[in-house]
N, CA, C and O atoms as a GROMACS GRO file, in nm:
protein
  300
    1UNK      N    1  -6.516 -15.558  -2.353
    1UNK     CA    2  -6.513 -15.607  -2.488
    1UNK      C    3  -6.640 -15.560  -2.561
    1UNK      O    4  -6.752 -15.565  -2.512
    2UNK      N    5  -6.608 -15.508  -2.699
    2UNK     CA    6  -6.750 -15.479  -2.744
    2UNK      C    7  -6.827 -15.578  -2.789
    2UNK      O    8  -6.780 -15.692  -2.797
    3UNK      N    9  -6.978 -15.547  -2.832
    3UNK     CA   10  -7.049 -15.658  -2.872
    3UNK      C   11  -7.054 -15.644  -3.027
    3UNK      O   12  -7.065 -15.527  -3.066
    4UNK      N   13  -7.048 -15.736  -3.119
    4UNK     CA   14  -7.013 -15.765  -3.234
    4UNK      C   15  -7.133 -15.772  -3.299
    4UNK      O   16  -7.155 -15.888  -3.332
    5UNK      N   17  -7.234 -15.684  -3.338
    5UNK     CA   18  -7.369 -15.655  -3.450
    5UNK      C   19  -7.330 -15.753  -3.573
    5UNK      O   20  -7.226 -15.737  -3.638
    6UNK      N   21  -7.408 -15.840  -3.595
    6UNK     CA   22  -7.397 -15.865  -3.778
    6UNK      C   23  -7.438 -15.757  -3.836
    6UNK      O   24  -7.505 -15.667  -3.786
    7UNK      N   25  -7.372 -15.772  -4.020
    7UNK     CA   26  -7.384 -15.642  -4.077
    7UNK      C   27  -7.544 -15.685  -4.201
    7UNK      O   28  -7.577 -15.771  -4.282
    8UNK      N   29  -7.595 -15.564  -4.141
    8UNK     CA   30  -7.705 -15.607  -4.275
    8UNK      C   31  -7.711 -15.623  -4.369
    8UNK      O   32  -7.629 -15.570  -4.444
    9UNK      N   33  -7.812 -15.708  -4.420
    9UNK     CA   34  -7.778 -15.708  -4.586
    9UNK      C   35  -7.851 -15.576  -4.673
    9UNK      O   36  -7.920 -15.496  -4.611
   10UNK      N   37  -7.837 -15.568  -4.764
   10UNK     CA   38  -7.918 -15.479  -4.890
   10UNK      C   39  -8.034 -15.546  -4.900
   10UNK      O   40  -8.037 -15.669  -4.898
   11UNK      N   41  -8.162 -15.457  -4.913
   11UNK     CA   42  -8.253 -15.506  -4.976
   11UNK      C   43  -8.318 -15.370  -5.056
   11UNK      O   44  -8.321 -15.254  -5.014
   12UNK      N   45  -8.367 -15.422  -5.177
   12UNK     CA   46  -8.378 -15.357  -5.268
   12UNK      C   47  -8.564 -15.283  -5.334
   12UNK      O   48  -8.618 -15.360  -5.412
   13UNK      N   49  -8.615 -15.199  -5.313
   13UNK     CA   50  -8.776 -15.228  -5.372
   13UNK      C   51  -8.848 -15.198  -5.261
   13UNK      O   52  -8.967 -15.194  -5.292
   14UNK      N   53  -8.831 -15.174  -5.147
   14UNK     CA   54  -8.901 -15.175  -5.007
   14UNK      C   55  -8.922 -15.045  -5.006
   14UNK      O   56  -8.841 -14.952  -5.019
   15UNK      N   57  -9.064 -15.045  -4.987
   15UNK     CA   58  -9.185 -14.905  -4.982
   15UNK      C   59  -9.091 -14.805  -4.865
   15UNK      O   60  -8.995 -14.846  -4.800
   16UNK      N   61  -9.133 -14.704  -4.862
   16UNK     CA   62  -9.129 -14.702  -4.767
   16UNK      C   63  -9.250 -14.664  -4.644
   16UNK      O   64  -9.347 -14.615  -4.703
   17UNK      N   65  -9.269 -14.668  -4.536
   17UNK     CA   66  -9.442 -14.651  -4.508
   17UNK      C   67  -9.472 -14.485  -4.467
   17UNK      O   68  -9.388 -14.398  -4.446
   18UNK      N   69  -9.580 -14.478  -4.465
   18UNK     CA   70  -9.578 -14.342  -4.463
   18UNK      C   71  -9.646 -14.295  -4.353
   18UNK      O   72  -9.743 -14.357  -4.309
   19UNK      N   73  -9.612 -14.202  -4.308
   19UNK     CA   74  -9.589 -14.182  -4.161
   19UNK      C   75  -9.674 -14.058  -4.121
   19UNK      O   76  -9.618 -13.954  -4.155
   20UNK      N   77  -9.840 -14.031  -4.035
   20UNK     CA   78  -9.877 -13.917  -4.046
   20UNK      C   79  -9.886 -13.841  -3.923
   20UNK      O   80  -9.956 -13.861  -3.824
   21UNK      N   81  -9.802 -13.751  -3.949
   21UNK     CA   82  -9.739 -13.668  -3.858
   21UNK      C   83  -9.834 -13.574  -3.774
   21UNK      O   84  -9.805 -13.538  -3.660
   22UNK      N   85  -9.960 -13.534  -3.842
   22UNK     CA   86 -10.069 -13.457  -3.789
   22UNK      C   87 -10.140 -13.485  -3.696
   22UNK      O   88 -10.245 -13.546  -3.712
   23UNK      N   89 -10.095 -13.444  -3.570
   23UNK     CA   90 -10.167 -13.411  -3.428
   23UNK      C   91 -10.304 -13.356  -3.449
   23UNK      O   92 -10.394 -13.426  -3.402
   24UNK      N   93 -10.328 -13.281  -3.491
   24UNK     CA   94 -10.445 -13.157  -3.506
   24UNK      C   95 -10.470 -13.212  -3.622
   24UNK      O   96 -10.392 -13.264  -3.703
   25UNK      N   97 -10.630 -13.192  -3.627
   25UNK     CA   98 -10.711 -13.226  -3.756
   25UNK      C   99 -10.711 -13.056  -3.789
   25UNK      O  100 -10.807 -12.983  -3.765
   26UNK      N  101 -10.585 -13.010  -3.849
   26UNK     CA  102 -10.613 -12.850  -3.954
   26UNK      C  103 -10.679 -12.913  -4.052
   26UNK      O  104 -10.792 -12.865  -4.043
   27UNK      N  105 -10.680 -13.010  -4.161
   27UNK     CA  106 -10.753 -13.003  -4.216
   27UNK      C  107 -10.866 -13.029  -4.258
   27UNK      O  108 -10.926 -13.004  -4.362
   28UNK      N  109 -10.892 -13.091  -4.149
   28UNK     CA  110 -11.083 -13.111  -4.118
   28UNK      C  111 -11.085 -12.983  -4.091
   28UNK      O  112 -11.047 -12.974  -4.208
   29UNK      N  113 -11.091 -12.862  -4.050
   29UNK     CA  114 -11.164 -12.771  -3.998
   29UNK      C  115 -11.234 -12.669  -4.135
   29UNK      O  116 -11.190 -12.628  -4.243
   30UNK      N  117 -11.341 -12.658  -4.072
   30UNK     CA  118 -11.418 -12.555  -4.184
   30UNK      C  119 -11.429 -12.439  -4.128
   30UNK      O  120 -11.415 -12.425  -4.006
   31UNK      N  121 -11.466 -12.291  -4.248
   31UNK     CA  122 -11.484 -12.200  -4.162
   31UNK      C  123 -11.558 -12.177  -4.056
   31UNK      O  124 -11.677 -12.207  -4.065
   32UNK      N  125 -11.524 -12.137  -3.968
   32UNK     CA  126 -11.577 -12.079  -3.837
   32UNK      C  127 -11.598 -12.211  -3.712
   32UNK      O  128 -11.670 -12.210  -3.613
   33UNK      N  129 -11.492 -12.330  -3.769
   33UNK     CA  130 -11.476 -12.419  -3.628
   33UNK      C  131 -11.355 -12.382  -3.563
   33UNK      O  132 -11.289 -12.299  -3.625
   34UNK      N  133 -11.300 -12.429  -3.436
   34UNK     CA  134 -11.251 -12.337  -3.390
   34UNK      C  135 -11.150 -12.454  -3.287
   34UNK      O  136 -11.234 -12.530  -3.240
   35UNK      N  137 -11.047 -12.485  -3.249
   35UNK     CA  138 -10.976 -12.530  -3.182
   35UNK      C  139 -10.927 -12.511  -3.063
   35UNK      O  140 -10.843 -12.424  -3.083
   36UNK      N  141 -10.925 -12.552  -2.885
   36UNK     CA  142 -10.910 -12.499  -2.761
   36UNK      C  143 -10.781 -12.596  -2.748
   36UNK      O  144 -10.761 -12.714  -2.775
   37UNK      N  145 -10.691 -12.478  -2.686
   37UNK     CA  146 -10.578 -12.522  -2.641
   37UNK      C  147 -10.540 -12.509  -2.513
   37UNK      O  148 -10.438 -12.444  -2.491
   38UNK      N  149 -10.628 -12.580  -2.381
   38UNK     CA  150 -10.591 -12.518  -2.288
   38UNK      C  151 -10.455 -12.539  -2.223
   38UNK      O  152 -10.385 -12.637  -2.248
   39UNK      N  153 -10.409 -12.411  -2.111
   39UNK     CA  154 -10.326 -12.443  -2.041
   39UNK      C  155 -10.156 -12.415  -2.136
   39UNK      O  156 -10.049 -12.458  -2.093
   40UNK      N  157 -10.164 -12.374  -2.204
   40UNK     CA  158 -10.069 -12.349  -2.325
   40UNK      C  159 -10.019 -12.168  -2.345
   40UNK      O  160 -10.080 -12.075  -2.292
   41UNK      N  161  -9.900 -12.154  -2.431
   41UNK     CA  162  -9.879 -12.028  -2.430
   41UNK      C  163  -9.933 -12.019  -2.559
   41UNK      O  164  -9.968 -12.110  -2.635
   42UNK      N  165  -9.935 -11.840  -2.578
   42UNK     CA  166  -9.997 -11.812  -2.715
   42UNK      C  167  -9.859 -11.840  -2.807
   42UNK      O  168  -9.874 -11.860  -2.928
   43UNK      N  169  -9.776 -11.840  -2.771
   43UNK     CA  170  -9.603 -11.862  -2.859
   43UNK      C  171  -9.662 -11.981  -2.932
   43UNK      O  172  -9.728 -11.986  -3.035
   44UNK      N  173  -9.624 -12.065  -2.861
   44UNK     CA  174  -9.617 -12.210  -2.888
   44UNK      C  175  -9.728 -12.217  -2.973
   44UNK      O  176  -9.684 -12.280  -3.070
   45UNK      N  177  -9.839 -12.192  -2.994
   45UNK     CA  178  -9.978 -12.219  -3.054
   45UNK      C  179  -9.956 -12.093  -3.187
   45UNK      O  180 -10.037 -12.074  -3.278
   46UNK      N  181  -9.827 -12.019  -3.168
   46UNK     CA  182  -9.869 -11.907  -3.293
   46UNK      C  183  -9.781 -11.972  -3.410
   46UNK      O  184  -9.809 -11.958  -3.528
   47UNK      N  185  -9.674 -12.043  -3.365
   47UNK     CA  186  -9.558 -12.147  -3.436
   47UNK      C  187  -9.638 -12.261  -3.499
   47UNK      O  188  -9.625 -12.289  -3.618
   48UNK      N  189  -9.718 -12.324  -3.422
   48UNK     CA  190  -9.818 -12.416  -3.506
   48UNK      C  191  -9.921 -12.367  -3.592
   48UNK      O  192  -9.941 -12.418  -3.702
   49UNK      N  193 -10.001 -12.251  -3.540
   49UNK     CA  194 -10.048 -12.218  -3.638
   49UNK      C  195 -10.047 -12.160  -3.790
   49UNK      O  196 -10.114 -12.171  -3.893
   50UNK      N  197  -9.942 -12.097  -3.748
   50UNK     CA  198  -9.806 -12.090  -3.889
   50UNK      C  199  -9.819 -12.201  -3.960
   50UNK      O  200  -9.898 -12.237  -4.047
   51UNK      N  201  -9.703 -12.262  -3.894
   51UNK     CA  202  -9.724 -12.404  -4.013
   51UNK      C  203  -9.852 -12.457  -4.034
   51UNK      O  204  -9.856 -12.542  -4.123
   52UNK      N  205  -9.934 -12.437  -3.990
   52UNK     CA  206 -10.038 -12.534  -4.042
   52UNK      C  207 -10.142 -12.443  -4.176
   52UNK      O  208 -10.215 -12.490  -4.264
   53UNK      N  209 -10.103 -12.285  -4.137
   53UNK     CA  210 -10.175 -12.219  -4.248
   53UNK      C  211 -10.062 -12.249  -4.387
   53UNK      O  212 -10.110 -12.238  -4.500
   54UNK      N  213  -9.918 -12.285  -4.373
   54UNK     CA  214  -9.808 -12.267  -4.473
   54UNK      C  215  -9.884 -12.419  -4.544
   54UNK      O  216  -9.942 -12.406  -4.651
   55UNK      N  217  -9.878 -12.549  -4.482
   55UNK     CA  218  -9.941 -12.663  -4.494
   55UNK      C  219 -10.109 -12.661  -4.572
   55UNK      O  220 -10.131 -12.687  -4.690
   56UNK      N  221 -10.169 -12.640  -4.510
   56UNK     CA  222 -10.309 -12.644  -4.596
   56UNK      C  223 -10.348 -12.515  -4.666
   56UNK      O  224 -10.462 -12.510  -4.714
   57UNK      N  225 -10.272 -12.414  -4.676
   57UNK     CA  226 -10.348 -12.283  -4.748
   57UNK      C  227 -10.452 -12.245  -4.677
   57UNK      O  228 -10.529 -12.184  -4.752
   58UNK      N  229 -10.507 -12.254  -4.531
   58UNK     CA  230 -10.635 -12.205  -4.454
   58UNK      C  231 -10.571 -12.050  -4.400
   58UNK      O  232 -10.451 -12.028  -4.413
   59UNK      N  233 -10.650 -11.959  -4.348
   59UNK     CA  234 -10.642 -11.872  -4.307
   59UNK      C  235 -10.693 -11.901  -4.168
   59UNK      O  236 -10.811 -11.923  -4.144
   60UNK      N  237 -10.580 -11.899  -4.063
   60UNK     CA  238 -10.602 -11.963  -3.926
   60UNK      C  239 -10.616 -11.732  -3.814
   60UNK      O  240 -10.564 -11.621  -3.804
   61UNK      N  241 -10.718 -11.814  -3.774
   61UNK     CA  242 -10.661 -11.671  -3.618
   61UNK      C  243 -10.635 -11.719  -3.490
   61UNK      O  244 -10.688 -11.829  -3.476
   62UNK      N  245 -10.598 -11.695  -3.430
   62UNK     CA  246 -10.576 -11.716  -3.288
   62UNK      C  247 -10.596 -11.590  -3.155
   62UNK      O  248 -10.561 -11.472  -3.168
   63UNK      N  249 -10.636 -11.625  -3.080
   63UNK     CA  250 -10.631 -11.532  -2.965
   63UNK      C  251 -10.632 -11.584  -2.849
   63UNK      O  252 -10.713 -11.673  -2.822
   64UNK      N  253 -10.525 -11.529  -2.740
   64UNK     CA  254 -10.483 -11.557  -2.588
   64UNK      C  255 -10.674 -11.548  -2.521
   64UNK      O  256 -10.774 -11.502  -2.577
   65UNK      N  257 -10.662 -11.598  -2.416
   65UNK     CA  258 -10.793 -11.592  -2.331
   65UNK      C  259 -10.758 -11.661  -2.208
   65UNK      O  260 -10.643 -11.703  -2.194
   66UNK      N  261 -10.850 -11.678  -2.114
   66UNK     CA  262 -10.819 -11.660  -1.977
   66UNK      C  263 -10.727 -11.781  -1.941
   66UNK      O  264 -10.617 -11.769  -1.886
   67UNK      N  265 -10.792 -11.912  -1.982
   67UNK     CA  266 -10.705 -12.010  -1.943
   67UNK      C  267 -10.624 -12.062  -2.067
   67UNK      O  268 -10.577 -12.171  -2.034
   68UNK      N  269 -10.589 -12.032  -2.190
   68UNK     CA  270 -10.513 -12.080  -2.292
   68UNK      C  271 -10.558 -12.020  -2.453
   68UNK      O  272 -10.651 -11.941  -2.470
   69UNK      N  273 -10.506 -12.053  -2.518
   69UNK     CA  274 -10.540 -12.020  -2.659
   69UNK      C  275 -10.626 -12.158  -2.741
   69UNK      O  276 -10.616 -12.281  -2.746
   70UNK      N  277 -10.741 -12.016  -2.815
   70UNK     CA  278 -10.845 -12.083  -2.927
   70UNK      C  279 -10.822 -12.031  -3.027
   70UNK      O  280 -10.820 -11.908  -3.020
   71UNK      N  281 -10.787 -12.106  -3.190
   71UNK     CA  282 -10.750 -12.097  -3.288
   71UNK      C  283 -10.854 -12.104  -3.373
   71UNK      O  284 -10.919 -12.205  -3.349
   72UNK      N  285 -10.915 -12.018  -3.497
   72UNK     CA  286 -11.000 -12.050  -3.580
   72UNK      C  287 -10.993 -12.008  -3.650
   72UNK      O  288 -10.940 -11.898  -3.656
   73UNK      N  289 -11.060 -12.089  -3.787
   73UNK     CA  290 -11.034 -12.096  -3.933
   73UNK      C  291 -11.142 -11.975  -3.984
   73UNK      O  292 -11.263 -11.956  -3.967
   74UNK      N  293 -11.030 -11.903  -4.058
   74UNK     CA  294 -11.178 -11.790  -4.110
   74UNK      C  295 -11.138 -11.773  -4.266
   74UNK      O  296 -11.144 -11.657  -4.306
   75UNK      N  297 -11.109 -11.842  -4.331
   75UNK     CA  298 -11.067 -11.871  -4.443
   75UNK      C  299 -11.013 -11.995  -4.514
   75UNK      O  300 -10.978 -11.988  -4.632
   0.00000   0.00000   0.00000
């Protein structure tokens, strides 16, 4: 037998809250600080860094290194 939910009511005017999605402080970073990602592929870290230059207008670089990728702001 299924179980029988009451149906909600309407409510009207309710904010909604806002929700911050940002893992990484991109936009704290100034030129020439620099972000370590160890243990990670350079893929995965070139997809974020994308969005995060599309997001704040920074000019991000990245480069592979021995144990993971470091990302930094040079613009």
């Amino acid at each position: 037998m299924r179980q029988r939910y009451p149906i909600p009511k309407i409510e009207r005017d309710i904010q909604l809250p806002r929700v911050n999605r940002q893992l990484y402080p991109w936009s704290e970073m100034k030129v020439g600080d620099s972000l370590w990602f160890p243990n990670r592929c350079h893929w995965d870290i070139n997809v974020m860094r994308w969005k995060a230059q599309q997001r704040t207008g920074f000019k991000l670089s990245q480069r592979k290194l021995k144990n993971g990728v470091r990302v930094w702001r040079v613009g």
